[in-house]
C-alpha positions as CSV (number, residue, x, y, z in Angstrom):
1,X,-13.7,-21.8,31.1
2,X,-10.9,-21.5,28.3
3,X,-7.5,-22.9,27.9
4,X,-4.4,-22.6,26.1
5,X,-3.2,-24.4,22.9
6,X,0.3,-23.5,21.6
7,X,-0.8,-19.5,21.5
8,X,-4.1,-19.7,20.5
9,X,-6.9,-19.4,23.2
10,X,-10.4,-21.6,23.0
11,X,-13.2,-20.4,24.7
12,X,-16.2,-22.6,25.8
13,X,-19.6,-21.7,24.2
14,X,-20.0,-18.4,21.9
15,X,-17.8,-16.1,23.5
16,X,-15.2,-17.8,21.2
17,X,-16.7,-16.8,18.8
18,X,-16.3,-12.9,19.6
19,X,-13.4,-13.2,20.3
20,X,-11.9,-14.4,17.5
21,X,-14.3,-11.3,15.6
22,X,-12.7,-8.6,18.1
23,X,-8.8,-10.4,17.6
24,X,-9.1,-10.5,13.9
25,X,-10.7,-6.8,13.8
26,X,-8.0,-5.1,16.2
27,X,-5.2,-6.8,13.8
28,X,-6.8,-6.2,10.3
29,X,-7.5,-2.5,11.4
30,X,-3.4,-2.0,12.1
31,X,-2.4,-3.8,8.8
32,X,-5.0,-1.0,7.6
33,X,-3.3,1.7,9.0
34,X,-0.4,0.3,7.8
35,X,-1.1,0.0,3.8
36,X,-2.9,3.4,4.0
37,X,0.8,5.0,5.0
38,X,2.7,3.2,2.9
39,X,0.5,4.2,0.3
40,X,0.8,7.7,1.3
41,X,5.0,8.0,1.6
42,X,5.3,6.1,-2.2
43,X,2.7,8.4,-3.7
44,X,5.5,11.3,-1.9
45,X,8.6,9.3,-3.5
46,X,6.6,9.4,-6.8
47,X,6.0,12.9,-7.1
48,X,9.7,13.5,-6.3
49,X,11.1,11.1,-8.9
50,X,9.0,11.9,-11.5
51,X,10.3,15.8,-11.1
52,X,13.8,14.7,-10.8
53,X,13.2,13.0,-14.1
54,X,11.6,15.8,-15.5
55,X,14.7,17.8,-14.6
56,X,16.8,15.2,-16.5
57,X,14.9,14.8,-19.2
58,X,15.2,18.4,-19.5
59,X,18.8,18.3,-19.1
60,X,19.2,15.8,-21.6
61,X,17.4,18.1,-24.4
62,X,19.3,21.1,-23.4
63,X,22.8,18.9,-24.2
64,X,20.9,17.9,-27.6
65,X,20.1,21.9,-28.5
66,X,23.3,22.5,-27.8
67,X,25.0,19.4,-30.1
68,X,23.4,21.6,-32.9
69,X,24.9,24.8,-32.0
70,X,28.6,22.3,-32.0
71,X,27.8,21.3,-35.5
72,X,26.9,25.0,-36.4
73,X,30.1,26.3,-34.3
74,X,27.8,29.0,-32.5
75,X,28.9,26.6,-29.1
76,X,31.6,27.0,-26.5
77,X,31.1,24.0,-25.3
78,X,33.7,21.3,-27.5
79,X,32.3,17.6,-28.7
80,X,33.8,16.1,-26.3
81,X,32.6,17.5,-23.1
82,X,29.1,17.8,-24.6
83,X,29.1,14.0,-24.9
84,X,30.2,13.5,-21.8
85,X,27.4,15.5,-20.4
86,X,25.4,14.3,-22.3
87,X,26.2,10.4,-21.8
88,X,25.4,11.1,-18.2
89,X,22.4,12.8,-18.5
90,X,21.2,10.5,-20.4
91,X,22.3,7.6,-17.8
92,X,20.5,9.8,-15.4
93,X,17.4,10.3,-17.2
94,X,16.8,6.5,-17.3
95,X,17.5,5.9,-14.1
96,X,14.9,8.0,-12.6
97,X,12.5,6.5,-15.8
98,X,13.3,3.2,-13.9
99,X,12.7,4.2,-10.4
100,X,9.4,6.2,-11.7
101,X,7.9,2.6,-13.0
102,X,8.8,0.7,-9.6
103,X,7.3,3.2,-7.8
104,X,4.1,2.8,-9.6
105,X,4.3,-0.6,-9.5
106,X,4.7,-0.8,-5.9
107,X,2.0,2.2,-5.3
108,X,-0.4,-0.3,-7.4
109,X,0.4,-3.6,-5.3
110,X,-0.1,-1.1,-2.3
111,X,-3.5,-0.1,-3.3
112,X,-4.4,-3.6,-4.3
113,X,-3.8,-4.9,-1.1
114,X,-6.0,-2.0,0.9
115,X,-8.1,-2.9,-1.3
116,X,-8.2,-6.6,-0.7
117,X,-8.1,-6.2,3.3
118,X,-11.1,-2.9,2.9
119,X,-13.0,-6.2,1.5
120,X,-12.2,-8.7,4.4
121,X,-13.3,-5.7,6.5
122,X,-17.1,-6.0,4.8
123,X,-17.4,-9.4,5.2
124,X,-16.4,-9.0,9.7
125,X,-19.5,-8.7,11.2
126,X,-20.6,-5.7,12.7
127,X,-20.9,-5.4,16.3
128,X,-24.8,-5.0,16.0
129,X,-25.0,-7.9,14.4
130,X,-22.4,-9.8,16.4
131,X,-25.0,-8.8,19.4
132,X,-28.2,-9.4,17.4
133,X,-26.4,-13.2,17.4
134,X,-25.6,-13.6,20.7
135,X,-29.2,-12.2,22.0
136,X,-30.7,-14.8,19.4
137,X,-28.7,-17.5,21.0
138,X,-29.5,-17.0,24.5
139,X,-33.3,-16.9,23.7
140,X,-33.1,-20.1,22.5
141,X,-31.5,-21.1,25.1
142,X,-34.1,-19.3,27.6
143,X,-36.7,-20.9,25.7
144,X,-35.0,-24.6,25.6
145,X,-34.8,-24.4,29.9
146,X,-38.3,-22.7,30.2
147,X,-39.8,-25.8,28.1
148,X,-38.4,-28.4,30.1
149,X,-39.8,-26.5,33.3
């Protein structure tokens, strides 16, 4: 017998019980699945961020080479258009900096949260010893009616 309180379901005797393990096991698996690909497409937006700010920071020292060649008068490049490239380079460079460090810092929350649910997975009982329980159970209940007989 079982009835229905505002969502939740109550079961009489120890089936509630396994229930409730089989619920919060079905659920904690998908949240699971869930980390372990969000894990997997910031590690991908990582790796492309940090190349793209290689590329600037690359840029950026190219420009600088170049502000000695200005100085020197070896460039074709005038001061004023090197500093404009080089201003936004520059503006570039930390803005991929900045993205680099939120990704890792959303890649570490990511993996400290698989981590934290990969622990309230241990502590679920398995189904062995879910049925080890219940098989304990009913022998003492067997036991209980066979003593009054």
């Amino acid at each position: 017998m079982w009835s229905v309180k505002e969502g939740e379901q109550r079961f009489d005797h120890h089936v509630d019980k396994l229930t409730n393990y089989i619920r919060y096991w079905q659920a904690s698996g998908e949240s699971k699945e869930r980390y372990a690909e969000q894990i997997a497409e910031c590690r991908i937006n990582l790796t492309n961020t940090r190349a793209a700010y290689q590329a600037h920071s690359a840029e950026m020292m190219e420009y600088e080479a170049e502000v000695l060649k200005v100085i020197r008068g070896e460039s074709k490049l005038n001061s004023d258009l090197l500093n404009k490239l080089y201003e936004e380079a520059k503006e570039k460079s930390a803005q991929s900096e900045q993205a680099v460090r939120q990704l890792e810092e959303q890649l570490k929350n990511s993996e400290q949260m698989k981590t934290a649910l990969s622990k309230q997975f241990d502590n679920i009982k398995t189904w062995s010893d879910m049925y080890s329980e219940i098989r304990i159970i009913r022998l003492g209940l067997n036991l209980r009616l066979m003593s009054k007989i």
